[in-house]
GUKEGU-413142 format. One record per residue (C-alpha): residue in one letter; x, y, z. Coordinates in pm, whole numbers, padded with zeros to 5 digits, always signed. Layout:
AXYZ...
END
This chain:
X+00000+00000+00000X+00168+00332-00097X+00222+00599+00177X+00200+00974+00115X+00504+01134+00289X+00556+01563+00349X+00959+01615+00333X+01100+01910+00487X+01407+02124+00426X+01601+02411+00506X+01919+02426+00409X+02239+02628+00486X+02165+02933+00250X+01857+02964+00499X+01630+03085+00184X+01359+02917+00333X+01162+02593+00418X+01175+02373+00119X+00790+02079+00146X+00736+01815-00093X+00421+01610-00061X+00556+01300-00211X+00391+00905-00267X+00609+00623-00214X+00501+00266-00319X+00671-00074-00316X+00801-00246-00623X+00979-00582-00645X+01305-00441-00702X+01312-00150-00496X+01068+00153-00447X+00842+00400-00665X+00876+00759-00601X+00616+01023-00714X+00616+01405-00655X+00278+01527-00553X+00296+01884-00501X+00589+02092-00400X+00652+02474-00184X+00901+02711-00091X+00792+02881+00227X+01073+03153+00235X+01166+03312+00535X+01162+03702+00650X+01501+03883+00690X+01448+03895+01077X+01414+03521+01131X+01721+03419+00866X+01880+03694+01120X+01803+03476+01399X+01937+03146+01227X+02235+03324+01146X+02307+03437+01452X+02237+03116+01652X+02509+02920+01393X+02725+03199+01517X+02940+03033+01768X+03094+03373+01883X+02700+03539+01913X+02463+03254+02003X+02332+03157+02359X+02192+02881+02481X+01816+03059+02507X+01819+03178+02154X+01876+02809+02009X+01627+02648+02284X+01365+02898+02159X+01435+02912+01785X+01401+02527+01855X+01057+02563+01860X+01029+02838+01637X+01165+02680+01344X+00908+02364+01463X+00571+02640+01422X+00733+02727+01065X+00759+02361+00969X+00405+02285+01069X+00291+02619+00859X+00479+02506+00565X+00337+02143+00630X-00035+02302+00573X+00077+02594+00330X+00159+02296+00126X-00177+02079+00176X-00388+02412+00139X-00433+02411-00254X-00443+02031-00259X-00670+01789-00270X-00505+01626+00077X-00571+01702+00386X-00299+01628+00667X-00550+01336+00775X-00402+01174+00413X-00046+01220+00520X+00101+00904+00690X+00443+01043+00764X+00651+01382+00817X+01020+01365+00767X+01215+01689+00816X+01514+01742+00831X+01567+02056+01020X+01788+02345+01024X+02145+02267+01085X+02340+02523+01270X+02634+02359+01365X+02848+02128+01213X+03182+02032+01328X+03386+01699+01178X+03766+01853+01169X+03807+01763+01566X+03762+01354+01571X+03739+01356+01973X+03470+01626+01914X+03298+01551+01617X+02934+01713+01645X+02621+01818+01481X+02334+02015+01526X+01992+02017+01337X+01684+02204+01529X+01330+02247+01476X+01202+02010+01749X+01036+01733+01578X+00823+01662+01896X+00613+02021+01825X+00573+01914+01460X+00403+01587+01612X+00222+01789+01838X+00080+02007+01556X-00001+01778+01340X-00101+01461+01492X+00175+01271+01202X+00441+01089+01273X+00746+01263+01269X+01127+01140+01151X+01380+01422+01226X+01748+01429+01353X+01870+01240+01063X+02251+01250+01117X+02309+01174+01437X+02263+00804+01436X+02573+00801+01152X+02799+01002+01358X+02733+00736+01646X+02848+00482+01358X+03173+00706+01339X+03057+00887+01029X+03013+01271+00942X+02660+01272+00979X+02684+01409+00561X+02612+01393+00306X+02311+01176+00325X+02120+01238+00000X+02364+01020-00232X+02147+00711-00066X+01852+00864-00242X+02060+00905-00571X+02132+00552-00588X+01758+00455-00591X+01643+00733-00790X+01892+00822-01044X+02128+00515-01114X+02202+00492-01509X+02260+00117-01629X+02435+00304-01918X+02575+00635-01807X+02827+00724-01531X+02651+00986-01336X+02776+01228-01123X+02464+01408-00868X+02573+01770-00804X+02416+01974-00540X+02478+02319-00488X+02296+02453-00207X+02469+02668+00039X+02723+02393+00060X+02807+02176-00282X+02838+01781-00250X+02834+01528-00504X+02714+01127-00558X+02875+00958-00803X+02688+00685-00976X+02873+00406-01169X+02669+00259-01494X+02432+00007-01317X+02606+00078-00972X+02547-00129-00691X+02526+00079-00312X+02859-00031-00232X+02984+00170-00556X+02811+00504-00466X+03093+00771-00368X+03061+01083-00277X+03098+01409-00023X+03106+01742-00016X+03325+01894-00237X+03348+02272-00137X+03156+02622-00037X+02859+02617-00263X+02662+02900-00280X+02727+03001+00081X+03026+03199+00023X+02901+03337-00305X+02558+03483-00069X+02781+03603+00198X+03019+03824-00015X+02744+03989-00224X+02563+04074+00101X+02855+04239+00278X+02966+04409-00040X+02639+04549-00148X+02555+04622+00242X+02260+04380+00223X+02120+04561-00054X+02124+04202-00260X+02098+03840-00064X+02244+03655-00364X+02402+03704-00734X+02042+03665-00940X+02164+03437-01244X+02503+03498-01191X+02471+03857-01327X+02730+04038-01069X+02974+03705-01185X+02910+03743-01561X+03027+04125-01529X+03340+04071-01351X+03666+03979-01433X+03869+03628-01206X+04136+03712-01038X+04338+03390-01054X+04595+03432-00727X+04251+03555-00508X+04153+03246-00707X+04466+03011-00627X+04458+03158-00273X+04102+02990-00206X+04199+02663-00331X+04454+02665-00065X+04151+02635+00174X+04245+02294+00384X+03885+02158+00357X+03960+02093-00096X+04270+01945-00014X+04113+01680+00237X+04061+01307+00076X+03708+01170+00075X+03451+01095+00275X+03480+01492+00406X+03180+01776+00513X+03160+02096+00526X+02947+02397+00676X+02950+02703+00833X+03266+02692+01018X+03496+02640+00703X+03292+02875+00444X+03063+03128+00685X+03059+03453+00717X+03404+03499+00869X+03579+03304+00621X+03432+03562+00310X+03511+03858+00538X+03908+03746+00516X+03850+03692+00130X+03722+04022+00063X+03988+04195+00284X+04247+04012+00079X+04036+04143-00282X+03979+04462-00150X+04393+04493-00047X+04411+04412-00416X+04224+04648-00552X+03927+04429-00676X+03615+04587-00778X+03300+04409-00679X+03195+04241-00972X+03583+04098-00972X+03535+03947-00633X+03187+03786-00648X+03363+03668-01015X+03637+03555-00854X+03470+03348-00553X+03227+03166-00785X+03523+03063-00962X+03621+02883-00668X+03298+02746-00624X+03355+02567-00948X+03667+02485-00923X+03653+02316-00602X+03395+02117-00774X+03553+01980-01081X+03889+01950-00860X+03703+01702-00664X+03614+01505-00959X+03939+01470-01114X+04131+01404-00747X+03873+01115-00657X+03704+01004-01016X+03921+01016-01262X+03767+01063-01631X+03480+00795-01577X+03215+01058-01568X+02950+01059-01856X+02726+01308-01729X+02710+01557-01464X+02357+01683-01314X+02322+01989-01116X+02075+02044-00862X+01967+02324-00556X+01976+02689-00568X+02339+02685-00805X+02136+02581-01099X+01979+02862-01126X+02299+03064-01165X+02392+03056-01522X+02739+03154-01496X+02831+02905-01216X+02693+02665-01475X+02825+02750-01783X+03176+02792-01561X+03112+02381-01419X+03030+02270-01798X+03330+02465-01965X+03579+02324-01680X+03484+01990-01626X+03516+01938-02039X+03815+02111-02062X+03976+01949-01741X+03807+01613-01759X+03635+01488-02082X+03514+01745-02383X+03235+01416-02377X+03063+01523-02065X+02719+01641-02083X+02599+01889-01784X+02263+01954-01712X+02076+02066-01467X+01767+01861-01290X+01526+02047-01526X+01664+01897-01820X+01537+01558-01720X+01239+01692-01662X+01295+01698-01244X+01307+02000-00980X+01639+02129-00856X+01436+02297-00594X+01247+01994-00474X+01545+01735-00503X+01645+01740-00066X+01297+01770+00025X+01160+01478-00191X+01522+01299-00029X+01437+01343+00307X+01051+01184+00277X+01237+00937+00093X+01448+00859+00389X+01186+00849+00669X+01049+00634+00461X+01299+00400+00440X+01353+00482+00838X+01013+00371+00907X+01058+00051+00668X+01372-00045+00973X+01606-00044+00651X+01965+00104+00640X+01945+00435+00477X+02334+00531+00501X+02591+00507+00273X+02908+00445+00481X+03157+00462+00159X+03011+00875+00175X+02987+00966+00527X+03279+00747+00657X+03066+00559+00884X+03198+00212+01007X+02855+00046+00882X+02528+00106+00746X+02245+00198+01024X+01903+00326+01032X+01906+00723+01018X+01644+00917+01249X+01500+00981+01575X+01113+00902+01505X+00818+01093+01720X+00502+00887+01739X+00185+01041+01618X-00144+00950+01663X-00198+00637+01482X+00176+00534+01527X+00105+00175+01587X-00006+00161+01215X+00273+00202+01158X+00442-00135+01279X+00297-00319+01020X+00451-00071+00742
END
């Protein structure tokens, strides 16, 4: 019997909530995923203030994250019935809630301290709702001494494997990370990780350079009109994170806010203009990306597809396609999740409800080749709803 699933995202840009209302059903060699209906909820510059300033480990207190906790809870439960209002479900259809969260810490460089921290306290989104609620995804693969990250290349594999192409998954949300597919790969052949700053570093610097005037570069435009500077350029790739080996995550801490602060000092010492610097950090965007392809795949890559907010900038694009042929194979094709007729913007929600699924199913839903865990476990802390013991007979 198929189950209809809300996922639930927000991601380390902090654009917003991200809901899919997605239906999962069984099939003899694995599972059927359809997209139902999809939202952004975005949120208002005084909340992504608060987010921000909770991930701030030099500004946050404990009160602020215990309240913004719950907080972030009351917007997941909005976006949960934003997203059934124009539908023909009601949230009495919906047989499970799988969110994610909001991360706002993420720590993997200290092994005796390795740590993560997702909030938006599944227990209120229960509460609200009356559904069954997965959250706190990551913690049960740092327990299994992984990174807690990525996660979605488990979703790749079922969703996306080629039998005849070798596929490489590219995110590029706030952080970038990658799956890499073999033709007709089998889950102990998945690689991947993150592979550098995303689109967090690019969102910082054109917010601090335009005095929050802009929140991003729209389409790459600021990009497009300025020129790289290749030693601000070779100075980034310096960054310790790119020259890590796989299975490696990033966050915050490596690419924030204080990180683009020193870049643009070093720019502005130059002489940059700003078009030059925003040019000149999406550069490194893409380089860390294709870098991380040639250091850990080689040349067996057949087509690259990009996903999350990057897609939408043209010039990171065009940059990733022009690179990776020129560095890599002039055969590679690079599209975008459009081009196969999917949504970038829905990709990690429609992951997540594909997880709790899975969760709620009592089947392994890591991939420790990715996150460096020592085996495969089931991710999630699950918060029983009202009809939970339905649920053992899933």
């Amino acid at each position: 019997m198929s189950k209809n699933i809300i996922g639930l995202m927000s991601g380390t840009s902090v654009d917003g909530i991200d809901a899919a209302l997605v239906n999962i059903d069984e099939l003899d060699d694995g599972i059927s995923v359809k997209i139902i209906d999809f939202i952004s909820l975005p949120y208002q510059k005084s909340f992504k203030e608060k987010i921000f300033k909770a991930a701030d480990t030099e500004k946050s207190r404990v009160q602020d994250i215990a309240e913004l906790n719950i907080e972030l809870a009351d917007k997941f439960v909005e976006a949960v019935f934003e997203l059934l209002k124009d539908s023909s479900f009601s949230i009495r259809d919906i047989d499970l809630i799988a969110s994610h969260g909001q991360t706002i810490y993420h720590n993997v460089e200290d092994q005796d301290k390795i740590s993560t921290l997702q909030i938006g306290a599944g227990a209120f989104i229960t509460q609200k709702t009356s559904v069954t609620t997965v959250c706190n995804f990551r913690m049960r693969d740092l327990a299994a001494g992984g990174e807690g990250a990525p996660l979605i290349p488990y979703v790749d594999h079922l969703l996306y494997t080629s039998q005849a192409k070798n596929r490489v998954l590219q995110n590029i949300g706030g952080i970038a990370n990658f799956t890499y597919l073999p033709a007709g790969a089998d889950f102990d052949e998945v690689r991947g990780s993150d592979n550098g700053p995303g689109n967090m570093l690019i969102d910082y610097a054109v917010k601090i350079l335009t005095d929050n005037q802009f929140e991003y570069d729209k389409d790459g435009q600021m990009a497009a009109q300025g020129k790289i500077d290749k030693e601000l350029l070779d100075h980034m790739m310096k960054h310790p994170f790119i020259k890590k080996d796989i299975p490696k995550s990033s966050g915050r801490k490596d690419f924030g806010k204080s990180y683009a602060l020193k870049i643009i000092e070093l720019a502005q010492a130059k002489k940059l203009k700003t078009n030059d610097i925003i040019a000149s950090i999406t550069a490194f965007t893409v380089e860390a990306i294709v870098d991380s392809y040639q250091r850990f795949l080689g040349s067996q890559i057949d087509e690259i597809i990009i996903s999350g907010g990057g897609s939408c900038n043209k010039f990171l694009v065009a940059k990733i396609r022009k690179l990776s042929q020129q560095n890599i194979s002039a055969e590679i094709q690079v599209l975008t999740l459009e081009d196969i007729a999917q949504s970038s913007e829905a990709k990690e929600a429609v992951a997540f409800a594909v997880l709790g699924y899975q969760t709620l199913k009592g089947r392994t839903n890591n991939v420790p080749a990715v996150t460096g865990a020592r085996e495969a476990v089931v991710l999630g802390d699950i918060v029983p709803g009202n009809d939970f013991f339905d649920y053992l007979n899933w």
